[in-house]
C-alpha positions as CSV (number, residue, x, y, z in Angstrom):
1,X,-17.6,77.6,7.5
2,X,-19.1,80.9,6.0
3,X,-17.2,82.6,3.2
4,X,-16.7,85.6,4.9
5,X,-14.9,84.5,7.8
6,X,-12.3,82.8,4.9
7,X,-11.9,86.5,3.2
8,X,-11.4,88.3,6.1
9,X,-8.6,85.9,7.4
10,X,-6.7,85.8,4.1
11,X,-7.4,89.4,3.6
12,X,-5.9,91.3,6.1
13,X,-6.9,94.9,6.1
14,X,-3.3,96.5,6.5
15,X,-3.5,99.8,9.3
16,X,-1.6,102.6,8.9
17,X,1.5,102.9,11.0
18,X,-0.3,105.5,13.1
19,X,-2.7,102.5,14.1
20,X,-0.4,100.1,15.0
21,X,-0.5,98.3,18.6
22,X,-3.8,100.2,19.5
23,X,-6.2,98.2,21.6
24,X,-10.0,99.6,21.8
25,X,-12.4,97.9,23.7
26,X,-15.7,97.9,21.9
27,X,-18.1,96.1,24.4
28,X,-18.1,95.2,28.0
29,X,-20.2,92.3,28.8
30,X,-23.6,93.1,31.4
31,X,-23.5,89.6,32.9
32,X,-19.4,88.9,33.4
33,X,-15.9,90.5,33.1
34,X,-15.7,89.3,29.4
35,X,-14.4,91.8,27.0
36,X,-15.3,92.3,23.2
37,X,-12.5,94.3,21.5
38,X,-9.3,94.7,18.9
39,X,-6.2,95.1,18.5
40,X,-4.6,96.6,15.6
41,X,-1.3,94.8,13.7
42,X,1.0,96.0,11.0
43,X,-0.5,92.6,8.8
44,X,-4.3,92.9,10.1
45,X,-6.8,93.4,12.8
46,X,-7.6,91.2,15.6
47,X,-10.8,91.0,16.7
48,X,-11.0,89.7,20.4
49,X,-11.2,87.1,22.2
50,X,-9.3,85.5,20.1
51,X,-7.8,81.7,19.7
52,X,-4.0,81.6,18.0
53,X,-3.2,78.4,16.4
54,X,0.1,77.4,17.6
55,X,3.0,77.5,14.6
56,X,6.0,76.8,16.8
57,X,8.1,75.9,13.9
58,X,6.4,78.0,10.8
59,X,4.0,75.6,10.8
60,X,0.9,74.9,12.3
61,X,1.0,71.2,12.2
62,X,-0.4,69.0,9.8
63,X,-2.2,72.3,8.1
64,X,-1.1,74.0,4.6
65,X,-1.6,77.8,5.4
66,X,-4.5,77.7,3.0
67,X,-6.5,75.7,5.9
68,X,-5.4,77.9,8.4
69,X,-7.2,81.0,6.9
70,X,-10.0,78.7,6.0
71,X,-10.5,78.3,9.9
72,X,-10.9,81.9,10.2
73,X,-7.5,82.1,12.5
74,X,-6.6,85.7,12.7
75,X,-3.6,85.4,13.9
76,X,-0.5,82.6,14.2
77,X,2.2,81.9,17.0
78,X,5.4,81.4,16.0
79,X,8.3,80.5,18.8
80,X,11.7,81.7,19.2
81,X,13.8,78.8,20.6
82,X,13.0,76.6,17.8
83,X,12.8,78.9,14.5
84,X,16.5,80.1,15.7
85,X,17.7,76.4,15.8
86,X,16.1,75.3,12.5
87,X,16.2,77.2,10.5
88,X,17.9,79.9,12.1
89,X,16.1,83.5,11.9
90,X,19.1,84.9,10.3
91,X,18.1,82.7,7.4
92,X,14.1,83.6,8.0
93,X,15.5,87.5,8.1
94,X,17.5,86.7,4.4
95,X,14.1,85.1,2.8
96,X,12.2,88.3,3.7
97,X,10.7,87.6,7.3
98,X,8.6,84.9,9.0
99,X,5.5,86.1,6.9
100,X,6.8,85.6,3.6
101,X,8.9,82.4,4.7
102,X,5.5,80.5,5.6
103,X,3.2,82.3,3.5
104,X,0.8,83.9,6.0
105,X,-0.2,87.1,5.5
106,X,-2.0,88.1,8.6
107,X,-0.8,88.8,12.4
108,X,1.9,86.8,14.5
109,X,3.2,86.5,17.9
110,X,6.5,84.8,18.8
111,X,7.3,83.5,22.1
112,X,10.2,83.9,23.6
113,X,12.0,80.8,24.4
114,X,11.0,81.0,28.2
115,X,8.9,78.1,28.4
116,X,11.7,76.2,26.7
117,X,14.1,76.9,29.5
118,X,11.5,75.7,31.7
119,X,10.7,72.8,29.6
120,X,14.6,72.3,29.6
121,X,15.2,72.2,33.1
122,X,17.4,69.2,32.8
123,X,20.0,71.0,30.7
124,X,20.0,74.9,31.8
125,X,21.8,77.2,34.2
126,X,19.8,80.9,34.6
127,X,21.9,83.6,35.6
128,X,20.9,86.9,35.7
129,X,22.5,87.6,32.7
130,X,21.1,84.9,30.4
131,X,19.8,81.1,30.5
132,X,21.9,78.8,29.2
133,X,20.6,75.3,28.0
134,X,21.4,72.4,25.6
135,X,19.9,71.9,21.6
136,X,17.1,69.3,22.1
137,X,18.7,68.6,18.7
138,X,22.4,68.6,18.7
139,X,23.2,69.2,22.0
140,X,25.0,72.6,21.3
141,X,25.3,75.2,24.3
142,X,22.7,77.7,23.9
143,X,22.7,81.1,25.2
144,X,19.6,83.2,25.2
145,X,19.3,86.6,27.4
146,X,16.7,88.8,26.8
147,X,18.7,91.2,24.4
148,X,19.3,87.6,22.3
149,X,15.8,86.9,22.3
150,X,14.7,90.1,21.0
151,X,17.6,89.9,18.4
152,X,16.3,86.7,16.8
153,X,12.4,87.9,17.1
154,X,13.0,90.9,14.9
155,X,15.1,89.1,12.7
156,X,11.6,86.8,12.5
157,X,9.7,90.3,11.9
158,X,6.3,89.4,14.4
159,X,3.8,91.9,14.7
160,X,4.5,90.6,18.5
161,X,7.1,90.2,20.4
162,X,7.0,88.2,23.8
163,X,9.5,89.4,26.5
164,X,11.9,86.9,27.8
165,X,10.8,85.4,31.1
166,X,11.5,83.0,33.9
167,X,9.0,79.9,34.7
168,X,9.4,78.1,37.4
169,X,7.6,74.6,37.7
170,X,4.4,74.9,40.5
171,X,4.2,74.3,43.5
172,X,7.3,76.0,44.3
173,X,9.0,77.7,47.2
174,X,8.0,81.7,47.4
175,X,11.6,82.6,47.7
176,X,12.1,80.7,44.7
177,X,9.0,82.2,42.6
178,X,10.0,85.5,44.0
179,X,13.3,85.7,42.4
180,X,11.9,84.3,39.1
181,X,9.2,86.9,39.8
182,X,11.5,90.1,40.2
183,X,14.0,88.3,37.3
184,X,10.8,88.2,34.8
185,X,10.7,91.9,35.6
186,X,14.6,93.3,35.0
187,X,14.4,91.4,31.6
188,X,11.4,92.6,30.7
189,X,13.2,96.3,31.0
190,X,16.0,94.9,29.2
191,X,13.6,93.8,26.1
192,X,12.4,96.9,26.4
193,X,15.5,98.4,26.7
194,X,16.7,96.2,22.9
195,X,13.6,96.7,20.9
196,X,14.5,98.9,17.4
197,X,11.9,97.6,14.9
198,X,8.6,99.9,15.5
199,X,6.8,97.4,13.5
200,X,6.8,95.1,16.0
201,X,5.8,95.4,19.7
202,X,6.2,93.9,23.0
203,X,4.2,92.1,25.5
204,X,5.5,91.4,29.1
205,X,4.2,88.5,31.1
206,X,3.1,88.6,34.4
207,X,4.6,86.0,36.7
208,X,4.3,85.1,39.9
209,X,3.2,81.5,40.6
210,X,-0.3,80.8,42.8
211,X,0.8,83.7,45.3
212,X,-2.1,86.6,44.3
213,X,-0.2,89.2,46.1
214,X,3.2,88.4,44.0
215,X,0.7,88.7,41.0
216,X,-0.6,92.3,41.5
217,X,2.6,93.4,42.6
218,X,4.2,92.0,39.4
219,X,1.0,93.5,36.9
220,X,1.3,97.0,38.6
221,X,4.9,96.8,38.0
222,X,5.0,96.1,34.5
223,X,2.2,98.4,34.2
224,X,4.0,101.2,35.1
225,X,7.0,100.2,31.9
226,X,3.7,101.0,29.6
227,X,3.7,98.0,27.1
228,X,1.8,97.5,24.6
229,X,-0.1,94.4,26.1
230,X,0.4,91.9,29.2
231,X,0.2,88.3,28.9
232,X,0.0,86.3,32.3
233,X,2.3,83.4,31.7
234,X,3.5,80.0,34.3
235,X,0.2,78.7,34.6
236,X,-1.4,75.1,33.1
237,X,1.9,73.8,34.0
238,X,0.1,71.5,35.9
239,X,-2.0,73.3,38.9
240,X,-5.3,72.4,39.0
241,X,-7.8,74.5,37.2
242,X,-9.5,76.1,39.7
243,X,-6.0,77.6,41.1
244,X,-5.1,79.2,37.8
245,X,-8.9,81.0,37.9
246,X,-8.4,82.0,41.0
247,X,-4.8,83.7,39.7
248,X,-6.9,85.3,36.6
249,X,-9.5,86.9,39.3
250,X,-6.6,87.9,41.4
251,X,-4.6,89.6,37.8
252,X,-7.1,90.7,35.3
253,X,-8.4,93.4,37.4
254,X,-4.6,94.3,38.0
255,X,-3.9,95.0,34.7
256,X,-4.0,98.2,32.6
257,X,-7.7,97.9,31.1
258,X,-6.8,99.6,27.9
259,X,-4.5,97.2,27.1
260,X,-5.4,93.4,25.4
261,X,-4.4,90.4,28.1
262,X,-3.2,87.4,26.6
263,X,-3.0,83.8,28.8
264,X,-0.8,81.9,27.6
265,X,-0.4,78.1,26.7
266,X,-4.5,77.6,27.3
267,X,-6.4,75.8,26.7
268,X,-9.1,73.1,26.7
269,X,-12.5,75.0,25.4
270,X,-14.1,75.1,29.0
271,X,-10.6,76.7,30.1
272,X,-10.8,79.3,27.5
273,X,-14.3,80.2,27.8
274,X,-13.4,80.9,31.9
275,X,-10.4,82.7,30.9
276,X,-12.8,85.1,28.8
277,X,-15.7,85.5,31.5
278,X,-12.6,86.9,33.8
279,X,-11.5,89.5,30.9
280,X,-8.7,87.6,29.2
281,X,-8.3,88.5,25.3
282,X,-6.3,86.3,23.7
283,X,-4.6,82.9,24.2
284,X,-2.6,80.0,22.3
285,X,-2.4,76.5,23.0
286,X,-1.3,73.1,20.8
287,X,-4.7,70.7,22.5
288,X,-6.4,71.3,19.0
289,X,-3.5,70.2,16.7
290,X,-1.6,67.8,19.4
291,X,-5.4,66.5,20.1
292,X,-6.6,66.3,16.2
293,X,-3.3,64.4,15.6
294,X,-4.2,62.2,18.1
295,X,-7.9,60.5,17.2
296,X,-9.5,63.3,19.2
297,X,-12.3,65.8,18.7
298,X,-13.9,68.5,20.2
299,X,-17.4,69.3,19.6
300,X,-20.0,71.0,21.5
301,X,-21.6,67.5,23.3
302,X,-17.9,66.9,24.3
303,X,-14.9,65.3,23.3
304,X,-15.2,62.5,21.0
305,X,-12.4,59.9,20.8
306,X,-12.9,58.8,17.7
307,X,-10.5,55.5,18.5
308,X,-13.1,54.0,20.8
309,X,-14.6,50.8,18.9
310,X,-18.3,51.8,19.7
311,X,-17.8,54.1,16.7
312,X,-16.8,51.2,13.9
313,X,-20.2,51.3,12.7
314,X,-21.1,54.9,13.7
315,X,-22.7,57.0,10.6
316,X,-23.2,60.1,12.4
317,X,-21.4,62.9,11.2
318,X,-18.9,64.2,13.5
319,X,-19.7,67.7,13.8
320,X,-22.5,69.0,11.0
321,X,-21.0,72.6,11.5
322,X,-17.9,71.4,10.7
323,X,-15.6,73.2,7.8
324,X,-16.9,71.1,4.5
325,X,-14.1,68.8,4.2
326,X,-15.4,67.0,7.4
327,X,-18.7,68.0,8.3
328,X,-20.6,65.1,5.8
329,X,-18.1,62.8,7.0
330,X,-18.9,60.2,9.4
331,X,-17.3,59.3,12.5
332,X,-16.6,55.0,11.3
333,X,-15.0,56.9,8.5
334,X,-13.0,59.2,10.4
335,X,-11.5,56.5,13.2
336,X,-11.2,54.3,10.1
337,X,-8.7,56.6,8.7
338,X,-6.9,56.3,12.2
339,X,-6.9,52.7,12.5
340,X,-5.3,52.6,8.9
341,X,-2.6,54.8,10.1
342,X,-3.5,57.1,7.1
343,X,-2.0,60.5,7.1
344,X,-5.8,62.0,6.2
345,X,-7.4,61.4,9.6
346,X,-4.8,63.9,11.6
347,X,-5.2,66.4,8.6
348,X,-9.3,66.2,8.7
349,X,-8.9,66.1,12.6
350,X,-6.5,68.6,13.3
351,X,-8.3,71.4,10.7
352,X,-11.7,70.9,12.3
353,X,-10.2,71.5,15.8
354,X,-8.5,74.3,14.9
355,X,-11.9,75.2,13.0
356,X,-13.9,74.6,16.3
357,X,-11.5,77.0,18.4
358,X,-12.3,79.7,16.0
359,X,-15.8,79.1,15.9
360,X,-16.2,79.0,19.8
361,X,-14.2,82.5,19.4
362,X,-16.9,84.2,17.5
363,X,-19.7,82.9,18.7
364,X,-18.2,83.9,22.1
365,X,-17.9,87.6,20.6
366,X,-21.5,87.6,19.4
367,X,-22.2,86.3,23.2
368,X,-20.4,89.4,24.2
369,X,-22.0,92.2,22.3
370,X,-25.2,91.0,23.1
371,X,-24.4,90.9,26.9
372,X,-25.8,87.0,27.0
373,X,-22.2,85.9,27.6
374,X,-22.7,84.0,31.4
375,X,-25.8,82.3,29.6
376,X,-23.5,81.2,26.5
377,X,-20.9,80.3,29.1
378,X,-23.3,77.8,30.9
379,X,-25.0,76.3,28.2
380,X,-21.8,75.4,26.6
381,X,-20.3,74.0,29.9
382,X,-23.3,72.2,29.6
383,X,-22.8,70.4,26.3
384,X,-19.4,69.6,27.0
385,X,-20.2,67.9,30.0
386,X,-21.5,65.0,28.3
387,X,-18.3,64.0,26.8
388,X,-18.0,60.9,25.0
């Protein structure tokens, strides 16, 4: 890991207000859709594409924040639903704010709490007023509307807020993903409509399901309420792959160019790197953390699952552009520390994951500026097609 990328992520340059929530697209790529810009924050500028570790609970797993600069991570997700349960953002707003409670001094994005309504479709009811759901913890009746939602987000203080939307699990009937559809819409007025904090802004989220035509309808739409970004949300919820790039090539070109375009929940490496080739700018996801913590790796010859026993005796390093604390490492050494059950092979795992995200990031910008990015995009599709 270079130095440099370390002092810019722990470094934040801080904008002036008149700054804030500006998006300028710096390069276009000659060979694909794939953008090369930033996007200015109150704590720091993003250069994009960009990866965001996911923090759900002020925390990106298994990482001191120390390691999540070292990654080069610009900026953090943090997620609504959860940090108002435990522990509560009243008491984040009384200890000065999300950034100061976790130490981080650089950009973050909350969601909402819609994917947990989805995820809770056992206990909810959605009316058009608010969803209400049971604590995965206690039990306890929770009610969230969008108004509630954007409450408990500025009481976190993200540089940016997600609008509260409705998922819907795919397939799906179209009457159903319709009215989840126009739904997604009102309450994305109605965050509007709530916001007071002009250090923090919004970002609605396209819905929609596989239907393309709900999908530009829904983009040009929100378009017209003039937010400061668009995120295209209720995909990888378990469509095949090549239906979700078919939604991107039906939305992207949809969606207010001067504006950054975030997919959310994605994804594996290959998945990210076709999200970028279709002019997506920024995404999230928990494979590198839920993956690290799990004996897996990625690398650019593949996955490496680091339980298999052909890699007992295996000196090979894992990854020689690794950050330092595992690139002289081996991989016997590594899936030793798994077998043990020590808490040191998640750590090393998850922080060269997260690591590797970042890298592909700016190697994909480089890729970008120097309008080579379909090549990049092959030969990398190349190398992780030999998965181990």
């Amino acid at each position: 890991m270079e130095r440099r990328d370390t002092l810019e992520a722990s470094t934040p340059d801080k904008p002036a207000e008149k700054d804030w929530f500006q998006y300028q697209l710096k390069h276009q790529d000659g060979t694909s859709k794939a953008r090369r810009g930033q996007f200015v924050t109150p704590h720091g500028v993003v250069q994009t594409p960009a990866f965001m570790p996911v923090g759900t609970q002020g925390t990106v797993k298994g990482l001191e924040i120390g390691m999540v600069r070292q990654t080069g991570a610009q900026m953090i997700l943090g997620n609504t639903y959860h940090l108002s349960l435990r522990p509560g953002d009243d008491v984040v707003a009384d200890l000065g704010g999300l950034h100061k409670f976790m130490g981080w001094d650089g950009p973050i994005l909350t969601d909402s709490g819609g994917f947990q309504i989805f995820s809770l479709a056992q206990m909810r009811k959605i009316t058009e007023q608010e969803a209400v759901f049971r604590s995965h913890i206690d039990g306890r009746k929770i009610h969230l509307s969008p108004e509630r939602s954007i409450e408990i987000q500025e009481n976190l203080g993200s540089d940016i807020a997600m609008v509260l939307d409705h998922v819907v699990a795919l397939p799906n009937e179209p009457k159903v993903i319709r009215e989840a559809m126009d739904r997604s819409i009102r309450w994305a007025k109605r965050c509007q409509d709530a916001a007071t904090r002009k250090d923090q802004a919004q970002f609605a989220i396209v819905q929609g399901g596989l239907d393309e035509k709900l999908r530009v309808e829904c983009a040009e739409r929100l378009g017209e309420l003039n937010f400061p970004g668009y995120a295209i949300g209720g995909l990888s919820v378990g469509e095949p792959p090549p239906e979700m790039y078919r939604i991107l090539d039906a939305t992207c070109p949809a969606l207010p160019a001067e504006k950054p375009r975030y997919l959310m929940g994605v994804g594996r490496p290959e998945d990210l790197l076709e999200g970028i080739r279709r002019g997506v700018d920024l995404f999230d996801c928990v494979m590198p953390t839920r993956n690290g913590r799990n004996a897996l790796a990625f690398t650019d010859e593949g996955t490496v699952r680091l339980r298999n026993a052909k890699y007992q005796r295996d000196s090979t390093p894992l990854d020689p552009k690794s950050v330092p604390q595992v690139a002289g490492l081996s991989r016997a050494y590594l899936r030793h520390l798994f077998m043990a059950k020590e808490m040191l092979g998640p750590i090393l795992l998850t922080l060269h994951n997260v690591a590797y995200y970042q890298r592909l990031m700016r190697e994909a910008q480089a890729a970008i500026e120097e309008d080579r990015f379909e090549s990049f995009y092959q030969a990398k599709m190349e190398g992780w097609g030999s998965a181990s």
